[in-house]
C-alpha positions as CSV (number, residue, x, y, z in Angstrom):
1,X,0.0,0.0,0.0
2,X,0.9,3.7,-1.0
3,X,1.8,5.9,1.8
4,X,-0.4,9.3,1.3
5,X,2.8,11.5,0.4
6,X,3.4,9.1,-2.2
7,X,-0.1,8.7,-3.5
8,X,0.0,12.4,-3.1
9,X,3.0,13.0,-5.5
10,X,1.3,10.7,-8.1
11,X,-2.3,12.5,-8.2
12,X,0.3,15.9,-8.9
13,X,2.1,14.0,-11.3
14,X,-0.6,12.7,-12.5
15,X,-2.7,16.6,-12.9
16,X,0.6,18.0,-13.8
17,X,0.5,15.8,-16.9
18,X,-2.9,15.9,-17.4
19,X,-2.9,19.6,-17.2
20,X,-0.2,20.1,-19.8
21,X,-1.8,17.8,-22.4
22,X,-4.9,19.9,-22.1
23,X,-2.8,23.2,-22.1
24,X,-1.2,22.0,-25.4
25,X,-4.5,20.8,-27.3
26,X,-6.0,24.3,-26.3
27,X,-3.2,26.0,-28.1
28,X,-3.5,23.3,-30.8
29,X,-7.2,25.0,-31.4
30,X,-6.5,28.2,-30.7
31,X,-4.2,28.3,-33.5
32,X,-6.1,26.4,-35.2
33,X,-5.1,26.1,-38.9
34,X,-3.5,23.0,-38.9
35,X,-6.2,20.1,-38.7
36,X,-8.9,22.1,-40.8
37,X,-6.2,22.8,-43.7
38,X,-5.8,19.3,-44.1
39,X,-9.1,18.8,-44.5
40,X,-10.2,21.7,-46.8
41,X,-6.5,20.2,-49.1
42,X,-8.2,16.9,-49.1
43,X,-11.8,18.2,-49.8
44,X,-10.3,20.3,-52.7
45,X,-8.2,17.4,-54.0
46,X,-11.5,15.2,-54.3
47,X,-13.6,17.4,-55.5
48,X,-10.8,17.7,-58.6
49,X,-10.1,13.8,-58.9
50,X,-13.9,13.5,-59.3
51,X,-14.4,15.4,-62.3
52,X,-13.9,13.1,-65.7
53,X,-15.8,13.7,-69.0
54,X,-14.6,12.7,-72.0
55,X,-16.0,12.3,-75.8
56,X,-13.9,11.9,-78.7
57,X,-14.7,10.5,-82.4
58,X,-13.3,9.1,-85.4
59,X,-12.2,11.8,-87.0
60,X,-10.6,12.9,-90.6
61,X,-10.1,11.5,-93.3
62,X,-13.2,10.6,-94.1
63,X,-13.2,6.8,-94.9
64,X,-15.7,3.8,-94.3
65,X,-13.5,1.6,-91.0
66,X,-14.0,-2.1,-92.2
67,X,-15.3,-5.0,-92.8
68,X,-12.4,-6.7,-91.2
69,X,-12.7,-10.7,-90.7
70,X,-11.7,-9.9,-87.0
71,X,-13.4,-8.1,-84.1
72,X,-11.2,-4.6,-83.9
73,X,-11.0,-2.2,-81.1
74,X,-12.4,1.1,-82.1
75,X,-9.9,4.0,-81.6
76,X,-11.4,7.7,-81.3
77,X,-8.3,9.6,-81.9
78,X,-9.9,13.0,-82.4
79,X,-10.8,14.2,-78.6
80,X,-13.4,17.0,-78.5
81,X,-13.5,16.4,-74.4
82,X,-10.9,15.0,-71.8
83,X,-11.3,16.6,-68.4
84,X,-9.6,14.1,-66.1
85,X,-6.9,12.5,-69.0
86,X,-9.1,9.3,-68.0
87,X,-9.8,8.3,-71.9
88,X,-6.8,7.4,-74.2
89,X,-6.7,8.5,-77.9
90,X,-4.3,6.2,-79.1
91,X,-5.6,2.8,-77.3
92,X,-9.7,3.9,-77.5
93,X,-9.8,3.1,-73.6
94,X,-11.3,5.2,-71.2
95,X,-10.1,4.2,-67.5
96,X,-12.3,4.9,-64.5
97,X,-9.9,7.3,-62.2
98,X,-12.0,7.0,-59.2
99,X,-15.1,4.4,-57.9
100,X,-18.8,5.5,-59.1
101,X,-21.6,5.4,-61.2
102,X,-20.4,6.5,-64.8
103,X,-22.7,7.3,-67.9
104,X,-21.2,6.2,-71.1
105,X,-22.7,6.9,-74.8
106,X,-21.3,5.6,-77.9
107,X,-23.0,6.4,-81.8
108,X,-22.1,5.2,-85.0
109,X,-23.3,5.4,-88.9
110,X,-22.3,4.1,-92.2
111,X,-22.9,7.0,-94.5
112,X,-24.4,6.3,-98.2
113,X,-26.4,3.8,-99.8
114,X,-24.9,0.2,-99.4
115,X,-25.8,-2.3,-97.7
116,X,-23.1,-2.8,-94.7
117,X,-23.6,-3.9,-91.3
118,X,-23.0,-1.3,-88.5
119,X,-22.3,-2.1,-84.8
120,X,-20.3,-1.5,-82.3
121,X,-19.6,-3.6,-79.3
122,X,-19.3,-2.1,-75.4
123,X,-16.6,-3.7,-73.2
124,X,-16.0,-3.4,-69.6
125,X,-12.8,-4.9,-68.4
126,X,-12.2,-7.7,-71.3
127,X,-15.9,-8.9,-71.1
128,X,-18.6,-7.7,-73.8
129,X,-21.4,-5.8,-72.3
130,X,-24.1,-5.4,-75.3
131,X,-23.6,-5.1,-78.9
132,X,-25.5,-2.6,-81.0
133,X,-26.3,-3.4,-84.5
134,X,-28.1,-2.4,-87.6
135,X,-28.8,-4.7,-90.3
136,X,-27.9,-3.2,-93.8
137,X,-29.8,-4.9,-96.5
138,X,-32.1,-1.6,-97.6
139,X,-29.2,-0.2,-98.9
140,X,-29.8,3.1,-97.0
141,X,-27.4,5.7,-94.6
142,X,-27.6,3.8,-91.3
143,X,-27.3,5.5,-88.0
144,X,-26.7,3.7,-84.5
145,X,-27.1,5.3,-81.0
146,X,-26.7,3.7,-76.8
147,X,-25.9,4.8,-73.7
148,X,-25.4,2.8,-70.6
149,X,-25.3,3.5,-67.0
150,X,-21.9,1.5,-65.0
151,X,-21.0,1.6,-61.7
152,X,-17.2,1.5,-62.0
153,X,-14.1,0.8,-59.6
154,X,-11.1,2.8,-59.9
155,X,-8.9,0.9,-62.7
156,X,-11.8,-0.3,-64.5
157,X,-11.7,0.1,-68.6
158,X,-14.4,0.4,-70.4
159,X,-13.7,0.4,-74.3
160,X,-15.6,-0.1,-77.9
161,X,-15.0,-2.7,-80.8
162,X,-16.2,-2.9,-84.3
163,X,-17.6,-6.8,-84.7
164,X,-16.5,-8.5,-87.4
165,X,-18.1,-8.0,-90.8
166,X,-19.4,-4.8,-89.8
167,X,-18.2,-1.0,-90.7
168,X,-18.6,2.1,-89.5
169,X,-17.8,6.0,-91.3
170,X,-15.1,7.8,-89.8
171,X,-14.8,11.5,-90.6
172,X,-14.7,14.9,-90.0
173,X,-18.1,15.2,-89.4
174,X,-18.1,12.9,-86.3
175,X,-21.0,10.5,-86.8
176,X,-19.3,7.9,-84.6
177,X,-18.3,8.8,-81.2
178,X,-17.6,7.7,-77.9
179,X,-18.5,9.7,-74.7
180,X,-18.8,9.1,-71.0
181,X,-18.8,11.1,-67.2
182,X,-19.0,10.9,-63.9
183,X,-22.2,11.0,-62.4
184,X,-21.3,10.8,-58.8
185,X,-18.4,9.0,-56.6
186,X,-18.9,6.1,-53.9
């Protein structure tokens, strides 16, 4: 058992310490930037990692893309819209830079009177989501339009190919496109 001068020099001890500690967190607030800077850097830094748009389109020279024998990925190498750098002109993928729900819109058309296939398949991560298709035989301009709504995880791609025995028209007038955005982050 504790004499009373020494349970006496613990309780001081004891409120000496416990006095400081409070004496420094007061002076920690009082001051007060440090804590609610980090914060306000970190609410700023989100709010700029969470805006992503992006459309871009198969630009000039005009030309008709297939029939190849072969599935092809579709590359949109004329960017009208990047805000993030999350799509890639010379690969045609567009990478989810943060997790959320993502709106993504692709069109196509063959232009002038022949009877071609369009289509273009959506991917997400290596597996096809839904193909979108319109048969040729009338021999009429064709015109192809879908947008989905994805729930993406940060690292995600999501990209477009042309199936095979199908074409699409490429030029400067940009009837074939590929667009997405963030709705919101989770």
């Amino acid at each position: 058992m504790l004499s009373s001068s020494s349970m006496q020099y613990v309780f001081n001890l004891f409120y000496f310490k416990s006095t400081r500690v409070i004496k420094i967190t007061k002076s920690i607030i009082k001051k007060g930037t440090l804590i609610p800077s980090i914060s306000q850097k970190q609410a700023k830094l989100n709010k700029v990692q969470t805006k992503v748009a992006f459309s871009a389109g198969i630009g000039p020279p005009q030309r008709i893309l297939g029939p190849f024998n072969v599935e092809t990925n579709l590359i949109y190498s004329k960017v009208l819209t990047n805000i993030g750098e999350a799509y890639n002109s010379h690969t045609g993928v567009f990478t989810a830079p943060v997790r959320g729900v993502y709106y993504i819109r692709f069109t196509g058309s063959e232009y002038g009177n022949t009877s071609n296939n369009i289509g273009v398949n959506l991917y997400k991560n290596g597996q096809n989501l839904l193909h979108l298709g319109e048969n040729g035989s009338d021999g009429l301009a064709k015109h192809i339009s879908s947008g989905v709504t994805l729930e993406l995880e940060a690292g995600d791609v999501v990209y477009t190919r042309l199936p095979a025995n199908y074409v699409l028209w490429g030029g400067s007038d940009f009837r074939t496109t590929f667009s997405g955005f963030l709705i919101f982050p989770m």
